[in-house]
KELOVEX-67311 format. One record per residue (C-alpha): residue number from 1; x negated, z, y. Coordinates in nm, 2 decimals. Last residue first. Layout:
+-----+--------+--------+--------+
! seq !     c1 !     c3 !     c2 !
+-----+--------+--------+--------+
! NUM !      X !      Z !      Y !
...
+-----+--------+--------+--------+
//
This chain:
+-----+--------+--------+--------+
! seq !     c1 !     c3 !     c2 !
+-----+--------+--------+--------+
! 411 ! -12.05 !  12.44 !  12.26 !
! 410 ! -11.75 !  12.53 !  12.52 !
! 409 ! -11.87 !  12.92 !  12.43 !
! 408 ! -11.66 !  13.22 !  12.56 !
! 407 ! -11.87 !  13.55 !  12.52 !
! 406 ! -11.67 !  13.91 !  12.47 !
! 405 ! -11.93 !  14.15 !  12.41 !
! 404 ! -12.07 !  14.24 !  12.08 !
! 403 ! -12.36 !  13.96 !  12.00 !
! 402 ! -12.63 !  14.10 !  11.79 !
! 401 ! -12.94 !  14.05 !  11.75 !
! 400 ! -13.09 !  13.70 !  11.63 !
! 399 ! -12.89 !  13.39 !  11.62 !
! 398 ! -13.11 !  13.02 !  11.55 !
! 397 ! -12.97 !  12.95 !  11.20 !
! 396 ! -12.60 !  12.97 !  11.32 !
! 395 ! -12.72 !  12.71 !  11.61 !
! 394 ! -12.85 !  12.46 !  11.40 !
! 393 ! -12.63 !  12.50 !  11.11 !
! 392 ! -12.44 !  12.17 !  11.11 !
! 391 ! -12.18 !  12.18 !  10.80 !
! 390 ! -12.05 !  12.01 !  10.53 !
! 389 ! -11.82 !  12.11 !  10.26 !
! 388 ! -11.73 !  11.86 !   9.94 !
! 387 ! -11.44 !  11.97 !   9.73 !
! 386 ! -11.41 !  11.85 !   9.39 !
! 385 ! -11.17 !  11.80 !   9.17 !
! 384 ! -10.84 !  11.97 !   8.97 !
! 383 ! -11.04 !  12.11 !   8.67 !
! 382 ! -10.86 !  12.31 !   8.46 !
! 381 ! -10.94 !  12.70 !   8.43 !
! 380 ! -10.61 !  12.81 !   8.35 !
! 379 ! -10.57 !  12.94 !   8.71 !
! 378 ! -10.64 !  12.59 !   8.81 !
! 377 ! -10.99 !  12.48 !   8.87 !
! 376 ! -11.17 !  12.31 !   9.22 !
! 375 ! -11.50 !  12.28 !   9.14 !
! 374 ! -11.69 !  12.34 !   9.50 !
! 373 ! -11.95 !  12.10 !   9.62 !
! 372 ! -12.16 !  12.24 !   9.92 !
! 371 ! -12.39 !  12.02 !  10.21 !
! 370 ! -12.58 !  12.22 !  10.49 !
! 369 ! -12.69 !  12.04 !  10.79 !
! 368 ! -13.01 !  12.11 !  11.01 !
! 367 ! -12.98 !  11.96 !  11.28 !
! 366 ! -13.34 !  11.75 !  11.43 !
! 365 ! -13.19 !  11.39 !  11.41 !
! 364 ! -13.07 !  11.51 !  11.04 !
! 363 ! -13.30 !  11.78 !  10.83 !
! 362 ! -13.18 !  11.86 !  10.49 !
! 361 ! -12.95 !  12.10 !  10.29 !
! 360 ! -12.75 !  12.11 !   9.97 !
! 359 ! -12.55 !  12.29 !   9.72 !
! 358 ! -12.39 !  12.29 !   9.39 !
! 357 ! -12.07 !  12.49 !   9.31 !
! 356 ! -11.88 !  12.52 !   8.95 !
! 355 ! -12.10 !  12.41 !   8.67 !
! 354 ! -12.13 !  12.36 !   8.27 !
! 353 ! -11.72 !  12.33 !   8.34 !
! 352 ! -11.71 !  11.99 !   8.17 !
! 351 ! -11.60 !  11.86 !   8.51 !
! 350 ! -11.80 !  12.03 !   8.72 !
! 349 ! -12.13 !  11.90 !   8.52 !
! 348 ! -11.95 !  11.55 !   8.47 !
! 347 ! -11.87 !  11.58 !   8.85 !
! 346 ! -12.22 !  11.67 !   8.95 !
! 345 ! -12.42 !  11.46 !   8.75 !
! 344 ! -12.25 !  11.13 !   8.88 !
! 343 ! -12.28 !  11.23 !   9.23 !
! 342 ! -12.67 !  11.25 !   9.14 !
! 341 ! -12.68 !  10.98 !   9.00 !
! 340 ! -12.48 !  10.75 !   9.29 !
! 339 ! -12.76 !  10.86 !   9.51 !
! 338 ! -13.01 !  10.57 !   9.54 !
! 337 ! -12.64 !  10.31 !   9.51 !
! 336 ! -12.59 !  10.49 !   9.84 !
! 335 ! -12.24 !  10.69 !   9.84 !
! 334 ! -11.89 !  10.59 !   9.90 !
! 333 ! -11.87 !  10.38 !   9.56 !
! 332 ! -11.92 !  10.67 !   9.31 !
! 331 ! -11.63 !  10.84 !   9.52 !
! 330 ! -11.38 !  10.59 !   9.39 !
! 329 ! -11.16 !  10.46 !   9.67 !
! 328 ! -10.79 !  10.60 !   9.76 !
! 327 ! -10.87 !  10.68 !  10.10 !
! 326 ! -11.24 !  10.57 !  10.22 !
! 325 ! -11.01 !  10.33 !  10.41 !
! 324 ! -10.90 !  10.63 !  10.64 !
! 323 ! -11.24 !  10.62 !  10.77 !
! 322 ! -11.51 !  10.91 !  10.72 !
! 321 ! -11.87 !  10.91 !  10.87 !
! 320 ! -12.11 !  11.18 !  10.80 !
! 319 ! -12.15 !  11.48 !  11.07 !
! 318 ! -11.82 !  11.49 !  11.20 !
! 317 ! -11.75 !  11.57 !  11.59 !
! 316 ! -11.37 !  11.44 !  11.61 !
! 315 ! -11.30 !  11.66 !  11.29 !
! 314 ! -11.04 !  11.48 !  11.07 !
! 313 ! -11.05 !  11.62 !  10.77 !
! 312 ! -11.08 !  11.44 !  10.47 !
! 311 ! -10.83 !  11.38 !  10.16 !
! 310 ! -10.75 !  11.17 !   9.87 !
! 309 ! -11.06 !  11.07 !   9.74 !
! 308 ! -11.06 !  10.95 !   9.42 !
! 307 ! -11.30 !  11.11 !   9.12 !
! 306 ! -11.02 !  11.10 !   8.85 !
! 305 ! -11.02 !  11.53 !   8.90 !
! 304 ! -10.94 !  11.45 !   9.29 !
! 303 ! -11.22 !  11.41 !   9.57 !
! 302 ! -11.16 !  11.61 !   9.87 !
! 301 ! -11.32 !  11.65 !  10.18 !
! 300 ! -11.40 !  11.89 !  10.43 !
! 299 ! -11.63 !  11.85 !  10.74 !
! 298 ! -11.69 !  12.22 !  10.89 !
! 297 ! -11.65 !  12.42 !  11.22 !
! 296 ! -11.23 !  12.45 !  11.11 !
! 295 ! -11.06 !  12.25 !  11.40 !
! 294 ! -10.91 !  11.93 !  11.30 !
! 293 ! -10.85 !  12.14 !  10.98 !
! 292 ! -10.62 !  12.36 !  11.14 !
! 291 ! -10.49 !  12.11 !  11.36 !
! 290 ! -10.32 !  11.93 !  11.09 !
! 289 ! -10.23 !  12.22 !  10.91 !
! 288 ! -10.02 !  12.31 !  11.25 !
! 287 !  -9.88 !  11.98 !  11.28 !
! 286 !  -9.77 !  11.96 !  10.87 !
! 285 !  -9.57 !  12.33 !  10.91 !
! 284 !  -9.76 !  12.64 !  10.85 !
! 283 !  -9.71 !  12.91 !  10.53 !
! 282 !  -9.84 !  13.27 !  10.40 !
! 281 ! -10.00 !  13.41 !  10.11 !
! 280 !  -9.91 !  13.26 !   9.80 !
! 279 !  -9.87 !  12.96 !   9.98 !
! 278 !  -9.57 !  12.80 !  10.16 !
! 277 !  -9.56 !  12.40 !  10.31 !
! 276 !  -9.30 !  12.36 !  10.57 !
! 275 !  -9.23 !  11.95 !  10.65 !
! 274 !  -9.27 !  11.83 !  10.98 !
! 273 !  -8.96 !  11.53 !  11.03 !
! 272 !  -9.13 !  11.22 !  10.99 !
! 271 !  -9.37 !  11.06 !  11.23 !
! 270 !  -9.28 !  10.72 !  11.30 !
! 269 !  -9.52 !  10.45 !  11.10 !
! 268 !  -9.81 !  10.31 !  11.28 !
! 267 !  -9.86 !   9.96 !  11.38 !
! 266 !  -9.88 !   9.67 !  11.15 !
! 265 !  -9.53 !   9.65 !  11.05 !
! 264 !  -9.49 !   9.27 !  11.08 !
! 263 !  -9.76 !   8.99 !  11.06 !
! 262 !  -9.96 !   8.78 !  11.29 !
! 261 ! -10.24 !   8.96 !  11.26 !
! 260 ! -10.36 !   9.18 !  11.59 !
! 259 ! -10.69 !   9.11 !  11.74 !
! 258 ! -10.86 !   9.31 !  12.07 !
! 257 ! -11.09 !   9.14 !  12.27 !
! 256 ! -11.42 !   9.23 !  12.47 !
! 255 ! -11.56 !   9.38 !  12.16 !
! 254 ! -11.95 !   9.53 !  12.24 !
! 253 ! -12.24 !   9.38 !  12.11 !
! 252 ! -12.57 !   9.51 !  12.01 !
! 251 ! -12.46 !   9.71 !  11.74 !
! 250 ! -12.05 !   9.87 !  11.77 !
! 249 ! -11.94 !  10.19 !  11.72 !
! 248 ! -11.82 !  10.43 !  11.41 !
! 247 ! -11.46 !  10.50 !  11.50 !
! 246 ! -11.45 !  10.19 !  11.71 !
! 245 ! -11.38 !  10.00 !  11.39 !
! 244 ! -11.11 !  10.20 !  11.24 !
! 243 ! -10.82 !   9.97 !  11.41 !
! 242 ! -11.04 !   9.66 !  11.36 !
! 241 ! -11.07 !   9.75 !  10.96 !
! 240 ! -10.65 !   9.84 !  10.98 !
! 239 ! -10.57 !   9.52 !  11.13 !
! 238 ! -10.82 !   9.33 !  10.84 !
! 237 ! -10.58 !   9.53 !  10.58 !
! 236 ! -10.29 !   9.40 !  10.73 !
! 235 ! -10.43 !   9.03 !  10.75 !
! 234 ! -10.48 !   9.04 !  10.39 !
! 233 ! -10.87 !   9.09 !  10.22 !
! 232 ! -10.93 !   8.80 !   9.97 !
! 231 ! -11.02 !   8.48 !  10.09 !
! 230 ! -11.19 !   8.61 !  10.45 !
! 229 ! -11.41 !   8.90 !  10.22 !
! 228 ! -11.55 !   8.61 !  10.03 !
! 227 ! -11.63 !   8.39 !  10.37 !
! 226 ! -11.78 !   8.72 !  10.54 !
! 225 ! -12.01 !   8.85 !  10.22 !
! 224 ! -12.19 !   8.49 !  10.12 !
! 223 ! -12.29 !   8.26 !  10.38 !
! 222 ! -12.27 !   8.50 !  10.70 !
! 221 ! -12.35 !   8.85 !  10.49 !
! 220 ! -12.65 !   8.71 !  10.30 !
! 219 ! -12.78 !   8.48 !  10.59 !
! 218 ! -12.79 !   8.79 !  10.81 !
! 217 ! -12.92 !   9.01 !  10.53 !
! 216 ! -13.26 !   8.74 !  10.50 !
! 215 ! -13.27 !   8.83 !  10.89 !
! 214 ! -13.27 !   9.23 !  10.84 !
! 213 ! -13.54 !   9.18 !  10.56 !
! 212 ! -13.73 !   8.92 !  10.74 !
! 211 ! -13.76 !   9.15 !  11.04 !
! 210 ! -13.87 !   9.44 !  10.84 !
! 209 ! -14.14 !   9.25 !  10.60 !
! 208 ! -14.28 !   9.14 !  10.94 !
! 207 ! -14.32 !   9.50 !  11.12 !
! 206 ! -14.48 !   9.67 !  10.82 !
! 205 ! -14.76 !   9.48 !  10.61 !
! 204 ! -14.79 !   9.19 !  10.85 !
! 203 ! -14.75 !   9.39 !  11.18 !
! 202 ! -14.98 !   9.67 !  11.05 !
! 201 ! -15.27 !   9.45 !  10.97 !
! 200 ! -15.27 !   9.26 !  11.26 !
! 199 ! -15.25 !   9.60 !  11.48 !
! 198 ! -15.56 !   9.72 !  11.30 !
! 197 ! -15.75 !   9.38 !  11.40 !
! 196 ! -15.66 !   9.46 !  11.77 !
! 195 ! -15.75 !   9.82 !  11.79 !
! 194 ! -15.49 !  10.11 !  11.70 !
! 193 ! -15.47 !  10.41 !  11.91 !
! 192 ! -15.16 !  10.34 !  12.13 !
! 191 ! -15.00 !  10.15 !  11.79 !
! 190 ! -14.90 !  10.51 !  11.68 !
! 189 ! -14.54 !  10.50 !  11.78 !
! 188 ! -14.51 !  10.14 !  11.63 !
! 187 ! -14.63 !  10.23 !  11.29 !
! 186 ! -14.36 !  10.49 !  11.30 !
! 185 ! -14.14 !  10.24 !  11.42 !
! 184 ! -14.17 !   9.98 !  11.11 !
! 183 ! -14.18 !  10.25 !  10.91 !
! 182 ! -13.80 !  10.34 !  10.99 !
! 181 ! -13.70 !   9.99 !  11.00 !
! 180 ! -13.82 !   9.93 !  10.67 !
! 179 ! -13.61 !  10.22 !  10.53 !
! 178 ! -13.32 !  10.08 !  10.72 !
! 177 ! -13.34 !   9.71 !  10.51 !
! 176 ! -13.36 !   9.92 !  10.20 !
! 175 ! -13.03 !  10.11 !  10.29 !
! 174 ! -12.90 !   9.78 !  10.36 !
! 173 ! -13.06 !   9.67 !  10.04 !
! 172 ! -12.86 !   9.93 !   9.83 !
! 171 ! -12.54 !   9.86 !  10.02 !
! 170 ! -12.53 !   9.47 !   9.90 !
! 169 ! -12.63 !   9.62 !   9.57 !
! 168 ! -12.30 !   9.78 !   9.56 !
! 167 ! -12.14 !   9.58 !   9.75 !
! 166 ! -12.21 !   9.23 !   9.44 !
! 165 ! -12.09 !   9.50 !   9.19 !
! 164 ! -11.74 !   9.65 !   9.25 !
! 163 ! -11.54 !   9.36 !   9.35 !
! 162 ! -11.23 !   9.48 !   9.19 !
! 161 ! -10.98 !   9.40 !   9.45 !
! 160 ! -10.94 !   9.79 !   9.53 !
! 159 ! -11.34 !   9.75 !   9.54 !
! 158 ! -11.32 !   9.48 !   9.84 !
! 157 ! -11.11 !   9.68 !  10.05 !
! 156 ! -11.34 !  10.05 !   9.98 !
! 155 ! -11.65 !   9.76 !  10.11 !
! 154 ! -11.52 !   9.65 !  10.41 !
! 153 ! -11.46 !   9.96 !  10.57 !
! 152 ! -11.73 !  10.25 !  10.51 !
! 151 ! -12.03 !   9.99 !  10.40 !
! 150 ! -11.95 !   9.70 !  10.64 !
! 149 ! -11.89 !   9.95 !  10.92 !
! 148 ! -12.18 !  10.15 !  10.86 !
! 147 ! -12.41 !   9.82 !  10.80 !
! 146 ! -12.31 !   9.71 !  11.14 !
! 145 ! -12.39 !  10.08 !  11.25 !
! 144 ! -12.75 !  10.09 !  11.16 !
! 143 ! -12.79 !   9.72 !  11.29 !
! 142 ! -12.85 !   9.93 !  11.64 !
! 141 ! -13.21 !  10.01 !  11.50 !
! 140 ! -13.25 !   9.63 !  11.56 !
! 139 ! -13.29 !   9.76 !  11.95 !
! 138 ! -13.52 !   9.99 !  11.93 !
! 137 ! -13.70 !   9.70 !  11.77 !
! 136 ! -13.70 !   9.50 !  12.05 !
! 135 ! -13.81 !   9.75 !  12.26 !
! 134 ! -14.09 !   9.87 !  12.03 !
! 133 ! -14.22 !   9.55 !  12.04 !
! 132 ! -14.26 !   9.48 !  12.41 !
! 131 ! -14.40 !   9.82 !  12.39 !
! 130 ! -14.69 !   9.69 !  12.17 !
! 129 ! -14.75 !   9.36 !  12.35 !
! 128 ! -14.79 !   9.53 !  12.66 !
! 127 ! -15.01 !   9.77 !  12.49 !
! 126 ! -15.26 !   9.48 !  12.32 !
! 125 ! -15.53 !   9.45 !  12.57 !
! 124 ! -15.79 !   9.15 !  12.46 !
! 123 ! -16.14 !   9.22 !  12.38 !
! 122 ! -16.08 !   9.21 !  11.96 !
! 121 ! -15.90 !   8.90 !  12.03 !
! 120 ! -15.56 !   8.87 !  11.97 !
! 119 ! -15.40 !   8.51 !  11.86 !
! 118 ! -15.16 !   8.68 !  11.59 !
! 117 ! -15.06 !   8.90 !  11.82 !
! 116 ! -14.91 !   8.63 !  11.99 !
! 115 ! -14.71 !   8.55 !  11.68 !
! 114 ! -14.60 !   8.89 !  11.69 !
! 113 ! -14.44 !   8.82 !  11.97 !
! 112 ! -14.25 !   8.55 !  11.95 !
! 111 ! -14.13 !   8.72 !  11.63 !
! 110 ! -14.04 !   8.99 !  11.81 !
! 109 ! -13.82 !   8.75 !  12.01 !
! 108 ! -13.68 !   8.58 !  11.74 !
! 107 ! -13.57 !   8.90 !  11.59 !
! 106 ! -13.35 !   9.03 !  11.86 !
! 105 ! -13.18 !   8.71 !  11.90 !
! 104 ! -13.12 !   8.75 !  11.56 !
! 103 ! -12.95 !   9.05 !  11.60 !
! 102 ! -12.70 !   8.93 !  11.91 !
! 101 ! -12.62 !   8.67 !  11.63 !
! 100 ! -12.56 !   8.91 !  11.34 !
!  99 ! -12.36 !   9.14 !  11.63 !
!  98 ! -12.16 !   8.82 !  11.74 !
!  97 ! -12.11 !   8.76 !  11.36 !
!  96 ! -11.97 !   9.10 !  11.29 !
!  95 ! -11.72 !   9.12 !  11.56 !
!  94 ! -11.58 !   8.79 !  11.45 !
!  93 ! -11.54 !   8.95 !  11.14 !
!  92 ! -11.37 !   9.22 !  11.24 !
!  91 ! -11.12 !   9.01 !  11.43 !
!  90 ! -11.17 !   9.04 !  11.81 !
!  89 ! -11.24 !   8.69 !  11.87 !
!  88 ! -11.03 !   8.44 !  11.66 !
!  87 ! -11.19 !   8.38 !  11.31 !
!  86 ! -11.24 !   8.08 !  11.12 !
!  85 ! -11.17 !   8.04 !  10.75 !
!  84 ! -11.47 !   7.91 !  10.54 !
!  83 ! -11.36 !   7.60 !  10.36 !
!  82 ! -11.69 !   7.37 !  10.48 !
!  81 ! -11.94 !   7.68 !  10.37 !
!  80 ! -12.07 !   7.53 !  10.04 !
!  79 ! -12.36 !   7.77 !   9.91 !
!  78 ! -12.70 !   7.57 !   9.83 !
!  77 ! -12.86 !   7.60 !  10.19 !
!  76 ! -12.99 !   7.92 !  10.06 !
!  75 ! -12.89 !   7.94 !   9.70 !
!  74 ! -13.27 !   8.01 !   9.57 !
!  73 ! -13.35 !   8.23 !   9.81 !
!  72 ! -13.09 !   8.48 !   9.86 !
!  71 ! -13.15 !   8.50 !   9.44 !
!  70 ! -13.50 !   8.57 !   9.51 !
!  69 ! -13.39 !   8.81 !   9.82 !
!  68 ! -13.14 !   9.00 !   9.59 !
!  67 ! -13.45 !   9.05 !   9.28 !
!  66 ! -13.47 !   9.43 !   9.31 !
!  65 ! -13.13 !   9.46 !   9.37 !
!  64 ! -13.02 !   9.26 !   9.07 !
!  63 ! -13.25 !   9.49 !   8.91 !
!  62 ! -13.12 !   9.84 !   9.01 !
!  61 ! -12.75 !   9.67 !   8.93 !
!  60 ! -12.87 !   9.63 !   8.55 !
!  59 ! -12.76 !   9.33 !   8.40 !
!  58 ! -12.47 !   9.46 !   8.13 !
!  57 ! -12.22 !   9.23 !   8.10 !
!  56 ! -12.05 !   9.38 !   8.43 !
!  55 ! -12.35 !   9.31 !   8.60 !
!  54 ! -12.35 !   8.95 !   8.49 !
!  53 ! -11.97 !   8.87 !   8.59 !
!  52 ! -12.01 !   9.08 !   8.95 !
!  51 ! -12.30 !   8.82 !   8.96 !
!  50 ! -12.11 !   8.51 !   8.90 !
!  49 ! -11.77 !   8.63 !   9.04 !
!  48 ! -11.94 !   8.67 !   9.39 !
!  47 ! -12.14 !   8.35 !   9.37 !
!  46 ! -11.82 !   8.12 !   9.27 !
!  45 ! -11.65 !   8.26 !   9.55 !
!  44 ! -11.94 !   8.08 !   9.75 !
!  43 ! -11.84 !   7.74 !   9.68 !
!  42 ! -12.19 !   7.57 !   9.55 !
!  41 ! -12.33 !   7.28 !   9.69 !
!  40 ! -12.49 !   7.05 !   9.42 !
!  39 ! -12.45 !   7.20 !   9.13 !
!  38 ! -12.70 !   7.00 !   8.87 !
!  37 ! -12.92 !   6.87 !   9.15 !
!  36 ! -12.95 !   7.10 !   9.37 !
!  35 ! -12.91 !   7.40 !   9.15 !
!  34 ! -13.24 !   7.27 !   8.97 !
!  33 ! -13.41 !   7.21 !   9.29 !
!  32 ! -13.35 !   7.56 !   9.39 !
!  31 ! -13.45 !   7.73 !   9.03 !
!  30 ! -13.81 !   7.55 !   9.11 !
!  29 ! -13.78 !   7.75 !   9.45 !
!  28 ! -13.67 !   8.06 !   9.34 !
!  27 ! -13.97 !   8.10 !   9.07 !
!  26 ! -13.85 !   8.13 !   8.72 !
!  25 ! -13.99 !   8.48 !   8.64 !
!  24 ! -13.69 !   8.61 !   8.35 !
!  23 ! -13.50 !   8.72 !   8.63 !
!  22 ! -13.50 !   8.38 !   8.74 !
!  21 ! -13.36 !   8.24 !   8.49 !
!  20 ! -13.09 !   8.50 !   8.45 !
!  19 ! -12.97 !   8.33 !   8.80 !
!  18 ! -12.99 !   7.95 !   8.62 !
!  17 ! -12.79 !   8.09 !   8.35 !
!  16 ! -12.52 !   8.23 !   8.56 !
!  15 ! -12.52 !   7.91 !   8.78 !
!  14 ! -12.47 !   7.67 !   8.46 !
!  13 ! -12.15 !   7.90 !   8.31 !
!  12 ! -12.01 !   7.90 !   8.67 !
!  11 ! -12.02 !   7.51 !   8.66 !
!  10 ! -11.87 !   7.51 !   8.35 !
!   9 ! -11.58 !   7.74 !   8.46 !
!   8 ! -11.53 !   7.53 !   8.76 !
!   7 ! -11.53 !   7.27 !   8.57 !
!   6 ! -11.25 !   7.41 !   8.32 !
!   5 ! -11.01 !   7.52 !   8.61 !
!   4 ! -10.96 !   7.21 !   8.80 !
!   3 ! -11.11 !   7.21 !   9.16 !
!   2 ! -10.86 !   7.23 !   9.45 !
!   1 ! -10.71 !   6.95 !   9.63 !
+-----+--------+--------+--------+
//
């Protein structure tokens, strides 16, 4: 029997003040007790709507991010998971909770480690440790594509329901989360020349505040994100997240199952008779525009004049990931909450008409890939949107001479 209306109300009244509590310094655990024993346990709904409630009253993202594991903290083993809906292997979210599992694994056993590190003597040899370490944590790099997935496919689903807020800083402490892990193997790649009390130091001020960071997301996802996501996505739109899946890959655990809903029309529609389109200055059918942009040596996209995307090519070797859920979502919401300024910027600039192209470059896993945005006006000078061209210029950048004679290249 579900809860009546009114008390549910009052009880998300009493958690919204409790949360402000603590960003006014409350400490998690004194806000614990209280939710203990004026709550008890919590659904976990009732978490989502809270904080989407408070950002959209005007609690600034930036700082529920910077208090996330405070609020993590306080509702841990608060949050009633007895309704969750289970999963059959193969569904997406199955997926994700072998990976969290296969994760944690992962960060018991550095853990295990670092605790022998904590017994190190000055005399004693610290390089087996050391690469133990750096194996383990090669292998949390792997989370990368967990948070992809969450980020590229879950996320576009939740927003057409209107849960803007709570992925938004969900996706802001991933990209913390990878940050850590960055640092955390730079200070692993110069271990070699560190003595025992230097690699102390560096394990508590780098290598521990990454594990906890990736476990605290763990509990996040499993007690908060998952069960959410279960009550409001539709089978068909879960289908489509497992169809997609394998378009960005897996982290530490590979599907041995696939799923399918039980529901009608969930494979692909029959193609429909090619259509001709004609331009000013010539024409293709549907199949050969297809392949045209298959092909083109760039990544296009295209964001309309209300800032939706409605279009990205499908290049099998693209630089930044695109899934057919990124269709139809707001283009503030494909982009780190770190960068969402900047986005901003350049559509009001485009938009107004202050600006018409802004560019980009930077170094990726050693390419060097330049990033455009084009205005896209009418002949009347009316904005249409924005077109976003990426490409990898490694090997453009490295031609000298001249190159006259016929040359066939599989690169």
């Amino acid at each position: 029997m579900s809860e009546p209306t009114d008390n549910l109300q009052q009880k998300k009244a009493l958690l919204k003040h409790l949360i402000l509590q603590l960003h006014q310094g409350q400490s998690a655990a004194t806000i614990k007790q209280q939710l203990i024993r004026l709550l008890g346990k919590i659904p976990y709904n009732l978490v989502v709507e809270t904080e989407q409630e408070l950002i959209a009253e005007g609690l600034p993202t930036q700082e529920v991010l910077k208090l996330c594991d405070v609020h993590g903290e306080a509702l841990k083993g608060v949050v009633d998971l007895s309704k969750v809906k289970p999963v059959p292997p193969g569904h997406p979210v199955h997926t994700f909770q072998q990976e969290n599992a296969a994760l944690k694994k992962e960060i018991s056993k550095i853990k295990m480690v670092l605790d022998k590190i904590g017994d190190l003597s000055s005399k004693d040899d610290i390089d087996p440790l050391w690469s133990n370490l750096q194996l383990h944590f090669n292998n949390i790099l792997e989370v990368d594509k967990h948070y992809r997935r969450k980020e590229n496919l879950l996320f576009p689903y939740l927003e057409k329901y209107g849960i803007t807020g709570p992925p938004t800083v969900m996706w802001g402490k991933d990209d913390e989360i990878r940050n850590l892990l960055k640092g955390a193997i730079e200070s692993l790649q110069a271990g070699s020349a560190l003595d025992a009390e230097e690699v102390k130091a560096v394990s508590d001020w780098s290598l521990k505040p990454a594990i906890t960071a990736a476990d605290e997301m763990i509990y996040k996802e499993e007690e908060i994100l998952f069960p959410m996501c279960l009550d409001t996505l539709t089978e068909q739109e879960w289908f489509e997240i497992a169809q997609q899946s394998g378009e960005i890959g897996y982290c530490l655990y590979d599907p041995k199952e696939s799923w399918k809903p039980k529901v009608k029309n969930t494979g692909r529609s029959k193609k429909k008779k090619l259509d001709k389109i004609s331009l000013h200055t010539g024409g293709f059918d549907l199949e050969e525009l297809s392949a045209i942009f298959k092909f083109l040596p760039a990544d296009i996209t295209f964001v309309d004049k209300d800032d939706t995307v409605r279009f990205f090519s499908d290049n099998p070797n693209r630089i930044f990931d695109r899934n057919r859920a990124v269709l139809g979502r707001k283009v503030q919401f494909c982009h780190p909450p770190s960068s969402v300024h900047i986005v901003q910027k350049i559509l009001n600039d485009f938009r107004s008409g202050r600006q018409n192209r802004a560019a980009f470059w930077i170094n990726l896993q050693g390419k060097f890939i330049h990033i455009e945005y084009f205005a896209l006006r009418n002949n009347a000078g009316e904005y249409l949107g924005t077109l976003e061209v990426t490409q990898d210029l490694t090997g453009l950048r490295k031609l000298e001479g001249e190159q006259k004679l016929l040359n066939y290249s599989n690169d």
